[in-house]
Residue, then its C-alpha position, 0 to 999 in steps of 0.5 A: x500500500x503506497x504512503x498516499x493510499x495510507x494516509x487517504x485511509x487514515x483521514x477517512x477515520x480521523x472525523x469520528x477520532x478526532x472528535x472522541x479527541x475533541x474536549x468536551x464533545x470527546x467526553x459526551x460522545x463517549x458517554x453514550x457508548x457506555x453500556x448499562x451497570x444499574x436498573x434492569x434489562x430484559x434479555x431473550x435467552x435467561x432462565x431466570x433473574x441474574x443480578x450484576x453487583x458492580x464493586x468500587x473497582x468496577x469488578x462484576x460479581x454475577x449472582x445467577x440461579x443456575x449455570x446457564x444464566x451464570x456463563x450467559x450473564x458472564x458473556x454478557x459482562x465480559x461484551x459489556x467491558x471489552x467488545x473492541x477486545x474481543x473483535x480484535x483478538x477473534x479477527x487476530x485468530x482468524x487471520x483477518x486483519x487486513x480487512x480492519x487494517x488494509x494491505x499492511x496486515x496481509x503478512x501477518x493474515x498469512x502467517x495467521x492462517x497458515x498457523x491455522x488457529x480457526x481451522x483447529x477450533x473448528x476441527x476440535x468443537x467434537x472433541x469439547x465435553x458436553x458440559x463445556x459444550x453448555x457453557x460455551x453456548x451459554x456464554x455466546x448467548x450472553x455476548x449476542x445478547x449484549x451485541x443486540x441490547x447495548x451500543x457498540x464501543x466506539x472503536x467500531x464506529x472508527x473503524x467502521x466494522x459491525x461485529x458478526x455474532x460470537x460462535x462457541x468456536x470463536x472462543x475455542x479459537x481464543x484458547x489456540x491463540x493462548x497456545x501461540x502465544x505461550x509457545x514461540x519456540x519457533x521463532x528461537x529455532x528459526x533465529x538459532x538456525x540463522x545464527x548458525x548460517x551466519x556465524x556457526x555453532x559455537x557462536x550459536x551455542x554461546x548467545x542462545x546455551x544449550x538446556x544439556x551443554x554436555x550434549x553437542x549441537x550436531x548441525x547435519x548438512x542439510x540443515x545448515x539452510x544458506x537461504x537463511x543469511x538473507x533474511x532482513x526480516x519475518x515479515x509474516x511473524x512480526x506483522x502479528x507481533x506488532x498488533x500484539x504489541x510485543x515482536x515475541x510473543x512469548x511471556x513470563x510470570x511468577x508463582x508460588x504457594x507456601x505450606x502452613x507450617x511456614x505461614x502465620x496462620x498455619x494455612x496455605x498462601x498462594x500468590x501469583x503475578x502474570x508477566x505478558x505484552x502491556x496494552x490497552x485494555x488489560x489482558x485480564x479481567x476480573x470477575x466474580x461468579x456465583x451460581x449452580x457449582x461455581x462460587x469463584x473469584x478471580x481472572x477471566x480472558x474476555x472471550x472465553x467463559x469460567x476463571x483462568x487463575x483464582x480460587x472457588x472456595x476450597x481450592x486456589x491455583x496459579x500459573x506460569x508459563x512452563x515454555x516447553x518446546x512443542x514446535x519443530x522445523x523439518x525441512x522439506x523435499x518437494x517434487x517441483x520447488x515452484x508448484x509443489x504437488x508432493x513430499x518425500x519421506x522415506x523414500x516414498x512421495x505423499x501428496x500435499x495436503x492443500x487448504x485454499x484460504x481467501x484473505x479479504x483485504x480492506x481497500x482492495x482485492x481479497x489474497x488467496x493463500x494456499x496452505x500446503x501441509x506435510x505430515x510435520x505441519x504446514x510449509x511455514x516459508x511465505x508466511x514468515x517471510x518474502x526472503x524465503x518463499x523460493x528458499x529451504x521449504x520448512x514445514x512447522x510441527x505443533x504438538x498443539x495440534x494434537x492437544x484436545x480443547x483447552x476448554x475441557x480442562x478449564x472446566x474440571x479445574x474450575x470444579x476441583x475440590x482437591x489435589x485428585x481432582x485439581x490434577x485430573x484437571x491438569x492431565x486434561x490441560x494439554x496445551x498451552x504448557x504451564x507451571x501451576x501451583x496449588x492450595x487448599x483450605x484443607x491445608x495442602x500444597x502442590x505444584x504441577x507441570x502440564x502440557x503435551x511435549x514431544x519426546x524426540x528421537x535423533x535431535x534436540x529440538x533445537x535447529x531445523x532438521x531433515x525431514x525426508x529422512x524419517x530419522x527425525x521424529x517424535x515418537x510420542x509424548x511426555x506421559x502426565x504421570x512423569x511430568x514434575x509435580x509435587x505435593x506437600x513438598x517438605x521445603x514447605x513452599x514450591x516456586x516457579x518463575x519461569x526457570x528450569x523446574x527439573x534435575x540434569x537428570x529428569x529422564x524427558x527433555x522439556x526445553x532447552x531455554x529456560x529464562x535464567x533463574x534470577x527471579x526465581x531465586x530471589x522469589x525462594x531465597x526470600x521464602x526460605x528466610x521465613x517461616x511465618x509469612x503472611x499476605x504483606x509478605x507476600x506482597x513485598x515479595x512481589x514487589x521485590x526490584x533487586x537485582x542480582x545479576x547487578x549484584x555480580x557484575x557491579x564490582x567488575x564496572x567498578x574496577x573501571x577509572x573514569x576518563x572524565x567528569x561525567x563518568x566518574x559522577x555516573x561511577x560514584x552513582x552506580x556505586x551508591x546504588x542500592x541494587x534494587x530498580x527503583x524509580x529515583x534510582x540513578x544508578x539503575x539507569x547508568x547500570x543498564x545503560x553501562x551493560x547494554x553498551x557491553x553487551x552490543x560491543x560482545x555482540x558486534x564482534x561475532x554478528x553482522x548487523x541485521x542479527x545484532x539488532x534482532x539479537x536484541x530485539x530479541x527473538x526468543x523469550x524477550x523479557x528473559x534475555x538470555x544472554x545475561x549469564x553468558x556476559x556474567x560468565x565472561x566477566x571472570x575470562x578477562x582475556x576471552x577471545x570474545x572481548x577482542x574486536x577483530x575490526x582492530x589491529x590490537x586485542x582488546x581485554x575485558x577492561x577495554x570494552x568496559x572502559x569502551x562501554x562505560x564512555x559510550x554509555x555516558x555519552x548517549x545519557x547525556x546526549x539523550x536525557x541531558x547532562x544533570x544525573x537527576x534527569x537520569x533517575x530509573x522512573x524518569x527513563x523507564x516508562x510505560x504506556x498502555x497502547x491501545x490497538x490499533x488507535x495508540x500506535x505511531x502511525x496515527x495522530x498525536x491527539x487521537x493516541x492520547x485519548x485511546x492510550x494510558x497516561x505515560x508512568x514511571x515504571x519500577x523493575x527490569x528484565x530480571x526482577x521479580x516485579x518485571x517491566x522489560x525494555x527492548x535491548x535495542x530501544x531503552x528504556x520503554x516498557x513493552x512487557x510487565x506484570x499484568x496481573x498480582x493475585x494473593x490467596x489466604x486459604x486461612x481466611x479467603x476474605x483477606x485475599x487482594x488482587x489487582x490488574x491494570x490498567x482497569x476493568x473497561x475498554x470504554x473511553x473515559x470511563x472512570x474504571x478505564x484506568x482506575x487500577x493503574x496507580x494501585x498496580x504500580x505501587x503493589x498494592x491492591x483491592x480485596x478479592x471480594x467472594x461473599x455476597x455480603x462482601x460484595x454488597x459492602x463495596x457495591x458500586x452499582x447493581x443491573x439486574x437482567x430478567x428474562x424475556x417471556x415470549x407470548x404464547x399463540x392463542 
């Protein structure tokens, strides 16, 4: 799409943003699209009465006299808050951008229906058990019924779409996209594979190491993919990234859960934080649900029905992502490069599988795609990237394709009554992987691992690898009975964080790059020093910003004279640092800016530009960084071939690139924030806004971005600190990555149990619940997790009582 043709389209929505921009008439026009939280509503399709009791934060606790009218009510409710974000992620997982956003979206539509997420809902809708299969029409009542009764969010009128009714497929559709999102392995591989093309093995094994580095990478020919080196970008990957609002998808988070006999109360504590792309609206939402065999509080997705994490009265659960590697590439042999009809394998050819996929395109002709699938998965070339459409065809293998419906096990947990149950519950989650913990109010503690991961025969999972060969395959999964799991462990505490949750000597492999284990142990060390915590312990825990990588590299950046001024103020600020992220933190800043300096100059030494910035960019698990302990590791090797810049007809030692680093990173904070230190405070560099999709980003005018976009905050933490707020590498220091969502529960005493999420609980503009819960979440603090009703009548905001419509009999 030609810049004139962009611009044509964006003055076409500027009237009706600009006027939602317009003081005064923004906040009036707005007004009219909120939807209704008092007085009474009569909607076809209800048994019978539900009421919608509204608390001080804007969290609705739905009170119903049976199931269906529970999950009903809840569609109703989470449409009501967050339809905008409901049409954007079911037109994500279908793969139909392009028809909101033009021609620039094409790529990503591609990727997205060649990934095939609907396809797969559709496919799996036999497979949902028949209670699932009641709620989920239930809860697609619910959402039509608002679509017919409410006025649509004013995002709709923007951008001109009317939304289509809300099918039981679309919200299985949504649990695929959590799969996507929570299981990137393939762009790591893929990344892993063009730094081997590039710069060979042992740079490879150096920047992204290895689970079992015992265990040699064995690069066969075949897969050493010189189509690779021309890569610039994935196109496909990072058109969907960039509406996701983070180029990977790939997220994090903490939780653990601490026995009695290490609590005050002598009763289980469970707390969790949720680390995942930051955006307007938040990811989750909060809800209260109290009918037929659900009494639950906790966090819900909009578009899917029942909690995701929370707790129903007798059992509460967290999660984290477990990040195991369930996707691998095979190369391919196809019989005609250019129009391929079949594959080989072993020694055999199969036709093609072809699915015929037609992309509408707003403001022009629609695309065709063929889809065209191996026994591994669909060929993956077009829809990453142009570079590789005539390169090495590449087909991608998800074991998510194989998993039955996330629903199903949404279900049993929400039902658990205890450890036999809640694990029944995990057995059936078989995809997206995760790390969950567990509580009980009979005092019990667990911790379980979930997924369906490949057992591999004749590689590592780690670089594309022949796939004509047959020598390559899984030959099963990892069964439920042997993955981690343990029950009133006698530490009295279980924690995940992301990190390696097995011993060298686990039997299966689960994943090769776990995020380093810095919040983890900070998270356990922080347990171990108490045996009677409490909620406020738990509190601080979450809120911790130490940072311990800064602990073991600050001596080094110490040893190093300052060449000036500036440098030895900004030396003397490092020093009197505290080592933890704080927002009037300085010595924060000139640490950061310090190792980033470092670690590009390491990086420059090895890589050609274009992997250089999408090294730092990072194309694996963003926030983990993964080369943090390697750069740790080469501190103590001050003569490592890796400190020389070959570029140079001297050799360079580690001190030289401090020193380098030290003048590099001075010159750009003071370029960039000035030359007074206090401009240079943590929170005054170290910043996040929650961007709206699609009307918050660069693109679009200044005024209308302020209106669909939060306020700009200092932010508290990095990538590496239990309270998480990740930057890119090459773009510090803006926040794109963060906790989402802190949750504790006190199984001694449910009504001392707080939460809180952010920005707020709303989509609508100007809504006082839009971005209520921002200052709260960012200062650790919360509300209470309102469970009773009497509770909930305490803090009652508002109450909408909604009434079935009784249709007239024919006489």
């Amino acid at each position: 799409m030609s810049a004139f043709t962009q611009v044509l389209r964006m003055l076409r929505m500027l009237p009706p943003a600009l006027a939602v921009a317009t003081p005064g008439l923004g906040p009036w026009l707005a007004r009219r699209r909120w939807t209704r939280t008092e007085g009474t509503l009569t909607l076809p399709g209800l048994h019978g009465k539900v009421e919608v009791l509204r608390d001080t934060w804007g969290v609705p606790h739905i009170f119903a006299q049976d199931e269906h009218d529970l999950f009903f009510a809840q569609g109703y409710v989470h449409a009501q808050d967050r339809l905008w974000q409901m049409e954007m992620g079911r037109r994500l997982v279908d793969g139909r951008l392009a028809s909101l956003l033009g021609p620039m979206l094409v790529s990503a539509d591609q990727f997205l229906r060649t990934m095939g997420l609907r396809h797969l809902a559709e496919r799996s809708w036999a497979q949902v058990d028949p209670e699932a299969r009641a709620i989920l029409e239930a809860y697609s009542a619910g959402i039509n019924a608002r679509i017919a009764a409410e006025p649509l969010p004013y995002e709709f009128t923007v951008m001109g779409v009317t939304p289509t009714p809300w099918t039981p497929t679309d919200s299985l559709a949504r649990g695929n996209l959590l799969a996507l999102m929570l299981g990137g392995n393939h762009r790591l591989e893929l990344f892993r594979a063009r730094l081997v093309a590039t710069a060979g093995e042992e740079v490879a094994n150096a920047l992204l190491p290895q689970n079992a580095p015992e265990t040699p990478l064995i690069v066969p020919k075949e897969a050493r993919l010189p189509g690779l080196k021309n890569v610039k970008t994935l196109s496909g990957l990072d058109g969907v990234d960039a509406v996701m609002g983070d180029p990977n998808i790939v997220s994090g988070s903490n939780n653990w859960v601490v026995h009695g006999k290490r609590t005050q109360s002598g009763q289980p504590l469970l707390a969790n934080d949720v680390h995942i792309p930051l955006g307007m609206p938040s990811t989750w939402y909060e809800n209260g649900l109290h009918g037929g065999r659900f009494q639950h509080v906790g966090f819900s997705l909009p578009g899917v029905p029942m909690l995701i994490v929370g707790h129903n009265g007798k059992v509460a659960w967290g999660m984290s992502n477990l990040g195991p590697d369930t996707q691998d590439f095979y190369i391919e042999k196809l019989d005609d490069p250019k129009a391929p009809k079949k594959y080989l394998f072993q020694g055999e050819w199969h036709d093609l599988e072809i699915r015929r996929e037609e992309i509408p395109v707003k403001g022009g002709a629609p695309v065709v795609l063929e889809v065209k699938s191996t026994r591994h998965g669909p060929l993956m070339n077009l829809a990453m990237a142009d570079e590789l459409k005539d390169s090495e065809p590449l087909a991608l293998k998800w074991a998510h394709r194989e998993c039955q419906p996330l629903i199903n096990a949404v279900l049993k947990l929400n039902l658990a009554t205890d450890w036999e149950s809640f694990r029944g519950a995990m057995k059936l989650w078989e995809g997206p992987g995760q790390n969950f913990v567990y509580a009980d109010t009979a005092g019990n503690i667990g911790y379980q691992a979930s997924g369906k991961i490949p057992i591999r025969q004749g590689h590592q999972g780690l670089i594309p690898m022949p796939g004509w060969t047959g020598e390559a395959e899984w030959t099963g999964f990892i069964p439920f009975e042997e993955l981690p799991a343990s029950f009133n462990p006698p530490a009295g505490y279980a924690a995940t964080a992301n990190n390696k949750i097995t011993s060298d000597d686990y039997p299966h492999l689960i994943a090769h790059n776990w995020f380093p284990g810095y919040r983890a142990k900070r998270i356990t060390d922080l347990l171990e020093a108490g045996t009677q915590h409490t909620v406020e312990d738990m509190r601080r825990i979450q809120a911790e910003t130490y940072s311990l990588p800064a602990e073991t590299l600050r001596p080094y950046f110490l040893s190093v004279a300052p060449a000036d001024d500036t440098q030895r103020q900004a030396v003397e600020a490092l020093k009197a640092w505290d080592l933890r992220f704080e927002p009037e933190s300085v010595g924060a800043t000139v640490f950061q800016a310090w190792y980033i300096e470092v670690l590009r100059k390491l990086l420059q030494h090895k890589l050609g530009p274009e992997l250089v910035r999408e090294y730092l960019m990072g194309q694996y698990e963003r926030h983990g960084s993964l080369h943090m302990p390697f750069v740790i590791g080469l501190m103590s090797q001050p003569d490592s071939p890796w400190w020389d810049d070959p570029k140079t007809p001297a050799k360079e030692t580690r001190d030289d690139i401090l020193r380098a680093a030290l003048a590099d990173a001075t010159a750009w904070l003071v370029k960039t924030y000035g030359p007074n230190l206090d401009a240079w405070a943590w929170g005054r560099v170290h910043q996040l806004t929650y961007v709206h999709q699609p009307l918050g980003g660069p693109m679009i005018p200044a005024p209308v971005r302020r209106v669909f976009n939060t306020r700009t905050v200092p932010a508290r933490g990095d990538n590496y600190s239990v309270d998480g707020a990740s930057f890119l590498w090459s773009h510090p220091f803006k926040v794109v990555h963060g906790t989402a969502l802190r949750m504790i529960v006190d199984l001694a005493d449910l009504s001392r149990s707080v939460s809180v999420h952010a920005p707020g609980q709303t989509e609508h503009l100007f809504h006082p619940h839009r971005d209520d819960l921002m200052a709260l979440s960012r200062e650790v603090k919360f509300h209470p997790m309102l469970h009773t009703r009497e509770a909930v009548e305490k803090h009652r905001e508002a109450a909408l009582t909604l009434t079935p419509a009784v249709a007239l009999v024919a006489q």
